[in-house]
N, C-alpha and C positions, 0 to 999 in steps of 0.2 A: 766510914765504910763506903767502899766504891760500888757505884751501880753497874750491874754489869747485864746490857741488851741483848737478850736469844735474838740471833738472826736465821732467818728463815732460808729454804735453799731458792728462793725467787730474790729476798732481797740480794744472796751471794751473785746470782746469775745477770742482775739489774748491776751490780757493779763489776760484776767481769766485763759487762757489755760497755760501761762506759771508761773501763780499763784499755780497751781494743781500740775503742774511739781515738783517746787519745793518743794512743800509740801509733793508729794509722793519721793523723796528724803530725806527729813527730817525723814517721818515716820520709811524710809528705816533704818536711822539710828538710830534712838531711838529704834528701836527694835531688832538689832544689841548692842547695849551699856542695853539695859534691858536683853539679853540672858545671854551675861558676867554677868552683875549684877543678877543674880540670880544663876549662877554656882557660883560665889564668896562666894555667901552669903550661900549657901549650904555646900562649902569646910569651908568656916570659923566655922561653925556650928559643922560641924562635927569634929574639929581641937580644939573645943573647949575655940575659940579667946577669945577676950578679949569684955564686954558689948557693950564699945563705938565704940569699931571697926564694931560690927554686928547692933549699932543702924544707923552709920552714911551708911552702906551697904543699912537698910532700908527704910531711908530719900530719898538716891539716887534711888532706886527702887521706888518711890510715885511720886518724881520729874518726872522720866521718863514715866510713866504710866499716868502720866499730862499731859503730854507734849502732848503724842504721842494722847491720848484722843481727846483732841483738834486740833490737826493737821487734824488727821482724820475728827472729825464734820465742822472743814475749807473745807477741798476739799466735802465734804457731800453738804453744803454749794456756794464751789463753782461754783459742779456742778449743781446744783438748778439754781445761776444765768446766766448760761452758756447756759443752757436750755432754759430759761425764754428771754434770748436776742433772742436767735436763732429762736423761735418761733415768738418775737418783729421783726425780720427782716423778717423772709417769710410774716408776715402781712402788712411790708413796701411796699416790693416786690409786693406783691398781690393787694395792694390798687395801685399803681403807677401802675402795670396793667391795673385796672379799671379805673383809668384817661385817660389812653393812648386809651383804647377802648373806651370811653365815648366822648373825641375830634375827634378819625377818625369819628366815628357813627355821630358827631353834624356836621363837616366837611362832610360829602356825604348827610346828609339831606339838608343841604344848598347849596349843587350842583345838587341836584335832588331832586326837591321837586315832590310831591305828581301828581301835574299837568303837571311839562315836562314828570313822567316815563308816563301818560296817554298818553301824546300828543305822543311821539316816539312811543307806543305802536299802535296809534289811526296811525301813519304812517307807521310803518309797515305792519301791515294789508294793510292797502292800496297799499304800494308797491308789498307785495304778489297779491292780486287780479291783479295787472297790469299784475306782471309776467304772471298771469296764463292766461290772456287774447293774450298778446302778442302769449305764447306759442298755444293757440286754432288758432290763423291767421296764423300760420306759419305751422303749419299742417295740413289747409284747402288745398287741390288740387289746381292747377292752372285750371286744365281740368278736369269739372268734365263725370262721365261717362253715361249723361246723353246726354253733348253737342256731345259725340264720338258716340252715336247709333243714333243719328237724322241724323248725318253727314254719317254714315254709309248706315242706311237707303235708303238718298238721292241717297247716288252713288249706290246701289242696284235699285234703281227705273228709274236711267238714263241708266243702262245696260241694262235693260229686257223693254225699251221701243222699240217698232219698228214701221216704218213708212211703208203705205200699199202703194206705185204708178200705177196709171192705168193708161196704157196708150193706146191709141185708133191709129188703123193705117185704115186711108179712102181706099176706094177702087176705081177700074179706071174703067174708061168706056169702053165698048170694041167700035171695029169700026163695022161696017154695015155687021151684020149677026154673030159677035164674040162677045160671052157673053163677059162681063168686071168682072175682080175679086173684091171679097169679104173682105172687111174688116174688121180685127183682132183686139181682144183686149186681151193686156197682164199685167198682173197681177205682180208686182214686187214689192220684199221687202227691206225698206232700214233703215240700224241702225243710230244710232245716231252717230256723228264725220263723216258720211260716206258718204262723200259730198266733190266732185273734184269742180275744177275753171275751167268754159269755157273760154279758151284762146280768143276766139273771142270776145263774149259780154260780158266779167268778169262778168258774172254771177256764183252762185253758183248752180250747179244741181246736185238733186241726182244718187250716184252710186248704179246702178241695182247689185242685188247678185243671 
C-alpha cells in the first residue's frame, strides 16, 4: 500500500515559490542565449553566410522566443496560484478564529447564564446597601449633643441653687425688776454640697456662709 502525504496550503505555496524561482532562472537564461542569437544572426547577415546557416540561426531564435514565452505565462500563472492560496489560507485563518471565538462565547454563556449575571447583580446591590448602612452606624455619635446640654444644663441648676436657713434664738427672762433680753432671728445662706457631720448626733447640718 502506497503512503500517501496531506499537503498543507503553505507547503503548496513554499513550492509555488520555488516553482517561480526557477522559472525566473530559466527566463534569465533564455534571454541571455536569444541576445547571442540575435547578434549571431546579425553578424552572419552581414558576412553574407550561407542560407542554411542563417535559417537554422532563425529556428533557434523561435525556439527561444517559445520557450521563454511560456516560462514567462508559467510564473504569470504561478503567481495567480500563489495568490489564490494565500488568500485560501488567511480565510482558513479567519474561520478557525471564528470557531475559536464562537466556543469561548458558548463556554461563558454556559458558565453564566442570563439568571446567575441577575442574581450576582441582584447581590451586589444588596451588599452595597449593607455597606452603606453599616457605614451610617458608624458614623452616628456615641453622645449626642443633645444628651451633653441637658447634663449641662442640670449641673448649671444644681450650682445656682441655694438654701435660705432661719434660724430663731429665744430670749431669757430677766430676774425681778431686770428686763430679760430679746430674741433674734438670723437669716443664713447655704449652697448645695455645703453640709458638715455633727460629730455628736451624725446628723447632717447646714454650713452657715
Amino acid at each position: 500500500m502506497g503512503c500517501f502525504v496531506t499537503k498543507t496550503t503553505i507547503d503548496v505555496i513554499t513550492e509555488l515559490k520555488q516553482l517561480d524561482m526557477s522559472l525566473r532562472e530559466m527566463v534569465y537564461k533564455y534571454e541571455i542565449q536569444l541576445e547571442r542569437t540575435n547578434e549571431e544572426l546579425k553578424q552572419k547577415i552581414s558576412e553574407r553566410a550561407a542560407k542554411d546557416r542563417l535559417l537554422m540561426l532563425l529556428r533557434r531564435r523561435k525556439i527561444l522566443l517559445s520557450c521563454l514565452t511560456q516560462c514567462e505565462n508559467r510564473m504569470t500563472m504561478c503567481t495567480q496560484k500563489q495568490c489564490s492560496l494565500e488568500q485560501l489560507e488567511i480565510t482558513k485563518m479567519q474561520l478557525d478564529a471564528i470557531k475559536s471565538t464562537s466556543r469561548i462565547f458558548k463556554r461563558f454563556t454556559n458558565r453564566h447564564t442570563v439568571e446567575k449575571v441577575e442574581q450576582l447583580h441582584e447581590s451586589m446591590c444588596a451588599l452595597q446597601e449593607d455597606m452603606m448602612d453599616i457605614s451610617e452606624i458608624l458614623e452616628q455619635p456615641v453622645v449626642t449633643d443633645l444628651d451633653v446640654e441637658d447634663e449641662l444644663e442640670e449641673l448649671m441648676a444644681n450650682e445656682t441653687t441655694v438654701t435660705t436657713v432661719t434660724m430663731v434664738t429665744p430670749g431669757t427672762t430677766g430676774t425681778t425688776g431686770t428686763p430679760g433680753t430679746t430674741g433674734t432671728i438670723m437669716t443664713r445662706t447655704v449652697f448645695p454640697e455645703a453640709l458638715v457631720e455633727n460629730d455628736n448626733e451624725g446628723e447632717r447640718v447646714p454650713l452657715a456662709i
